[in-house]
C-alpha positions as CSV (number, residue, x, y, z in Angstrom):
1,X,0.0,0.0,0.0
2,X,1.4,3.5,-0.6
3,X,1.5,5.6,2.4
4,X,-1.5,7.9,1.6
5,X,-3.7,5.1,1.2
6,X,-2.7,3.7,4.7
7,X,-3.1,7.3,5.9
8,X,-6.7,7.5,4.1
9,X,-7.7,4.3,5.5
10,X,-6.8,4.8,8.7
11,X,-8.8,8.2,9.0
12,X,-11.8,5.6,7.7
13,X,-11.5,3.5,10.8
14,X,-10.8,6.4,13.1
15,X,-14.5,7.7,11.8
16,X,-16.2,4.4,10.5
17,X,-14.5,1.7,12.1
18,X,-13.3,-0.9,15.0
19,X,-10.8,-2.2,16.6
20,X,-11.4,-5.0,18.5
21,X,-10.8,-8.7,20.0
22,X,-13.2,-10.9,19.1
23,X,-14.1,-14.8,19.3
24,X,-14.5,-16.2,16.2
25,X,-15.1,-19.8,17.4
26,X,-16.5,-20.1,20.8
27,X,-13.8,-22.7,22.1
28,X,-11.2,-19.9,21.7
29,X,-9.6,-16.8,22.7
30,X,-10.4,-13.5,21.2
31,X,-8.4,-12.1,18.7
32,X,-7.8,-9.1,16.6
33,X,-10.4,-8.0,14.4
34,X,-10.7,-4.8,12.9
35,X,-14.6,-3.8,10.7
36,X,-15.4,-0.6,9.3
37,X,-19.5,-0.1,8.4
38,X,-20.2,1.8,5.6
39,X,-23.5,1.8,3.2
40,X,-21.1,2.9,0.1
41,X,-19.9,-0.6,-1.0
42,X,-17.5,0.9,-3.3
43,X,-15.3,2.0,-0.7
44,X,-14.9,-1.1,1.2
45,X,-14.3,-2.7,-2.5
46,X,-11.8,-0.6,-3.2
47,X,-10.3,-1.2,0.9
48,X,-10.1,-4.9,0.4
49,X,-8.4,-4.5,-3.2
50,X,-6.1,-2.1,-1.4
51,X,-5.6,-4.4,1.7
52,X,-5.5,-7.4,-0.7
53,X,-7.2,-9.2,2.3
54,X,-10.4,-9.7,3.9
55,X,-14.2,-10.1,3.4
56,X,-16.9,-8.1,3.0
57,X,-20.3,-9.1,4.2
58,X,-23.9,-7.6,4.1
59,X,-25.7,-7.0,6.7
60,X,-29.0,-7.8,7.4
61,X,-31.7,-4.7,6.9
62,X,-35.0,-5.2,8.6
63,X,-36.6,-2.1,7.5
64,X,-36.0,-1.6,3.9
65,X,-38.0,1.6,3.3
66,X,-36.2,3.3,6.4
67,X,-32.7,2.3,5.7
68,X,-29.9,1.8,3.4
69,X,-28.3,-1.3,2.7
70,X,-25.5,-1.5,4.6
71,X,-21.8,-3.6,4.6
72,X,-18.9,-4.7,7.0
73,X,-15.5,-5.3,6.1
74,X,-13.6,-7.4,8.5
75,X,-9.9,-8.4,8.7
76,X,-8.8,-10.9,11.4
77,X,-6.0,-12.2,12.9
78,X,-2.8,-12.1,11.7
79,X,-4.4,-9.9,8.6
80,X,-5.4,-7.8,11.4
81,X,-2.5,-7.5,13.4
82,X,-0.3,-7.1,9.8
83,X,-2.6,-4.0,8.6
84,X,-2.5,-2.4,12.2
85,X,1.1,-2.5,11.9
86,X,0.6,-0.9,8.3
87,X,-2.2,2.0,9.7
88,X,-1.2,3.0,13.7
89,X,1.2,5.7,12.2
90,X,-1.7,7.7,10.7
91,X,-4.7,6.7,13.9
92,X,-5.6,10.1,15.4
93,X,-8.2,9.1,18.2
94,X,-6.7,8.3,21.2
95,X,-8.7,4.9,21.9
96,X,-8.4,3.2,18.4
97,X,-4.4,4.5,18.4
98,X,-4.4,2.7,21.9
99,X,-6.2,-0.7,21.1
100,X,-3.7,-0.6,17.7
101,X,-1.2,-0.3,20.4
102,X,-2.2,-2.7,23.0
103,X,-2.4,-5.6,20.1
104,X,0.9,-4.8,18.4
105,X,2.7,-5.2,21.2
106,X,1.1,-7.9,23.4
107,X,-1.2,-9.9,21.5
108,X,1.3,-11.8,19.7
109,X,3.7,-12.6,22.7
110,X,0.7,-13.8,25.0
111,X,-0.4,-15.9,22.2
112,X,1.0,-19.6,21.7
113,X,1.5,-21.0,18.2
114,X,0.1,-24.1,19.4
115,X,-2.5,-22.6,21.5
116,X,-1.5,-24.3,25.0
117,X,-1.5,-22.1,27.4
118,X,0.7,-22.3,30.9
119,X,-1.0,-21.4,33.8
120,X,1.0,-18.2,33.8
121,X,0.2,-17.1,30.3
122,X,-2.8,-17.4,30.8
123,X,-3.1,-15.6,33.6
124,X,-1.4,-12.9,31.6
125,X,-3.7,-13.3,28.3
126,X,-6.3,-12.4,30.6
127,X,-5.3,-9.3,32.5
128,X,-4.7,-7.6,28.3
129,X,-7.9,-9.0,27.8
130,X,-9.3,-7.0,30.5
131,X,-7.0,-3.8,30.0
132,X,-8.4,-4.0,26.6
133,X,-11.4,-4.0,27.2
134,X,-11.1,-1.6,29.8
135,X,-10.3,1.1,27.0
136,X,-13.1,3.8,26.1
């Protein structure tokens, strides 16, 4: 990506988007995930072509007359934690430049490759969990 589209995206998520952790499957730990909502699927086309990675998915609209059709894209994991590495430069609000943060430099070292946790790590998984989510 050149540098002004990771600026230009990053001003996206600092308006339109999220940083978060997130289960994906219920037997594991939350990780990265970032989504940014928008009802102008061109942009988030032209994100993911930019990106090169991720999905884009529709959400559902139960009113139809009242409200636009609107769209996610999400980037998780290691896509996440690769793009926020790409982005935190250029985040301007203090909690998203702060999550970015956190993840960059905890996530990976409290996170087994093979997924077994010590009692300790664990421990420790759980106290960034919580100063995560302790983040307005």
């Amino acid at each position: 990506m050149l540098e002004t589209e990771k600026a230009y995206i990053a001003g996206i998520i600092d308006g339109e988007g999220s940083i978060m952790l997130q289960k994906i499957n219920s037997n594991e730990h939350p990780s990265p995930c970032i989504s940014i909502a928008s009802t102008t699927i061109e942009l988030l086309n032209w994100i993911k072509d930019t990106v090169g990675k991720g999905a884009i998915k529709k959400k559902k609209n139960y009113d139809i007359n009242k409200h636009r059709d609107c769209y996610s894209y999400i980037l998780r994991r290691n896509d996440a934690i690769n793009f926020l590495e790409d982005i935190y430069p250029y985040l301007l609000i203090n909690s998203k430049k702060r999550r970015a943060q956190l993840i960059l430099e905890k996530y990976k070292a409290l996170t087994p490759r093979n997924g077994r946790y010590s009692a300790e790590l664990l421990k420790l998984k759980k106290e960034f969990y919580n100063e995560f989510m302790a983040l307005k």
